[in-house]
Structure formats: structure tokens, C-alpha cells
C-alpha positions as CSV (number, residue, x, y, z in Angstrom):
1,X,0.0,0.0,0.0
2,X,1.4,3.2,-0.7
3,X,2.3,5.8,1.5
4,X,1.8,8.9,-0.6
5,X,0.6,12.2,0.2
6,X,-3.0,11.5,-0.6
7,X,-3.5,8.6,1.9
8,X,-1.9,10.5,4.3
9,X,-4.5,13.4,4.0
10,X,-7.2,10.8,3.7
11,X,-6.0,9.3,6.9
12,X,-6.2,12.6,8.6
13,X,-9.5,13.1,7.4
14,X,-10.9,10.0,8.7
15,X,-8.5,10.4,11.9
16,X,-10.4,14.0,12.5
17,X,-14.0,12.9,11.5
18,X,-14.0,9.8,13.8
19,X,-12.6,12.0,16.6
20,X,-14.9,14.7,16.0
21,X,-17.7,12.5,15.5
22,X,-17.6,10.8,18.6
23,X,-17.4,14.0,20.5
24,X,-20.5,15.4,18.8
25,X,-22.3,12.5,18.5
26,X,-22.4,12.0,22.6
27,X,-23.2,15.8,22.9
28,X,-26.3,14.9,20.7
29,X,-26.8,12.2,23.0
30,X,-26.8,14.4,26.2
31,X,-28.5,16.7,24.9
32,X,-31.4,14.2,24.2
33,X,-31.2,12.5,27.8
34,X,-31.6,16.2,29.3
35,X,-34.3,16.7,27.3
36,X,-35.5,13.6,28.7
37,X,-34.7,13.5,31.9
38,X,-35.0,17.3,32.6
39,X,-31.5,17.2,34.0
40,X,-29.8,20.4,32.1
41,X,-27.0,20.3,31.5
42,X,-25.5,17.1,33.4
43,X,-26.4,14.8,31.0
44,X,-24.6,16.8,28.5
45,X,-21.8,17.3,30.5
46,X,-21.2,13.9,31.0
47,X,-22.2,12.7,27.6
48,X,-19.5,15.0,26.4
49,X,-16.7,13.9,29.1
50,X,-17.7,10.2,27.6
51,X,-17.3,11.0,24.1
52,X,-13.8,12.9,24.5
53,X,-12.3,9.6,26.4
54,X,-14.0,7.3,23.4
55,X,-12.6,9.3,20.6
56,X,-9.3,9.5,22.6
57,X,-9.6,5.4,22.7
58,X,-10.5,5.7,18.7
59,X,-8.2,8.0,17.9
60,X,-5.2,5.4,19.5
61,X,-6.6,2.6,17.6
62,X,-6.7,3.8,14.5
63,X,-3.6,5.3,14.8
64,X,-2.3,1.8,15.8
65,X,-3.8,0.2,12.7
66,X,-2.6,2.8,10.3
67,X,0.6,2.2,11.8
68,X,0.4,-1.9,11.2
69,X,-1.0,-1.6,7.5
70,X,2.7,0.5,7.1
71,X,4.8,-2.1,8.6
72,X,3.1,-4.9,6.5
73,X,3.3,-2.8,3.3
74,X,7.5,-2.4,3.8
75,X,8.2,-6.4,4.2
């Protein structure tokens, strides 16, 4: 697999939209349980402190398989 400058951005993209995603798709979610739950803003809150340690965990995943499709592309 090549290593050019095109999968490179591509990889960014998708390394910023999951990331980003994550984040804004618990906020969603929050916001939706304190709409609920009338608990404003704690479910948000949390929700969001939720989805910034998922995308970290994402974020280091994907990073580590980006990382193993490069090592099995050099042998």
C-alpha cells in the first residue's frame, strides 16, 4: 500500500472525523437524555466527558492500525 501524500490526508480526514464525531455525536446524545430527563445540563456534561475519552480510545486505535498496514506494506 502506498504511502503517498493522498493517503496520508485521507488518513487525517478519517483520523479527524472519527474523533470529532464521537465528541459530537455524545453531545447529541446528552443533549437528548436532558431533554428527557429534565437534568440540564449534566447529562450533556457527562455525555460529552464520555465522548472525549472514546474518541481518545479511537483516535489510539486507529492510529495503531494505520501504523500496522505500514509495517506490513514495507516487508
Amino acid at each position: 500500500m502506498p504511502t503517498g501524500s493522498l493517503v496520508r490526508f485521507a488518513r487525517g480526514g478519517a483520523l479527524a472525523f472519527e474523533f470529532t464525531g464521537t465528541i459530537a455525536g455524545s453531545a447529541v446524545l446528552g443533549w437528548l437524555i436532558d431533554g428527557y430527563l429534565e437534568t440540564d445540563p449534566y447529562g450533556m456534561i457527562g455525555c460529552i466527558l464520555i465522548g472525549v475519552c472514546g474518541g481518545f480510545v479511537r483516535l489510539i486505535q486507529m492510529l495503531r492500525r494505520f501504523d500496522r498496514v505500514d509495517r506490513d506494506a514495507e516487508r
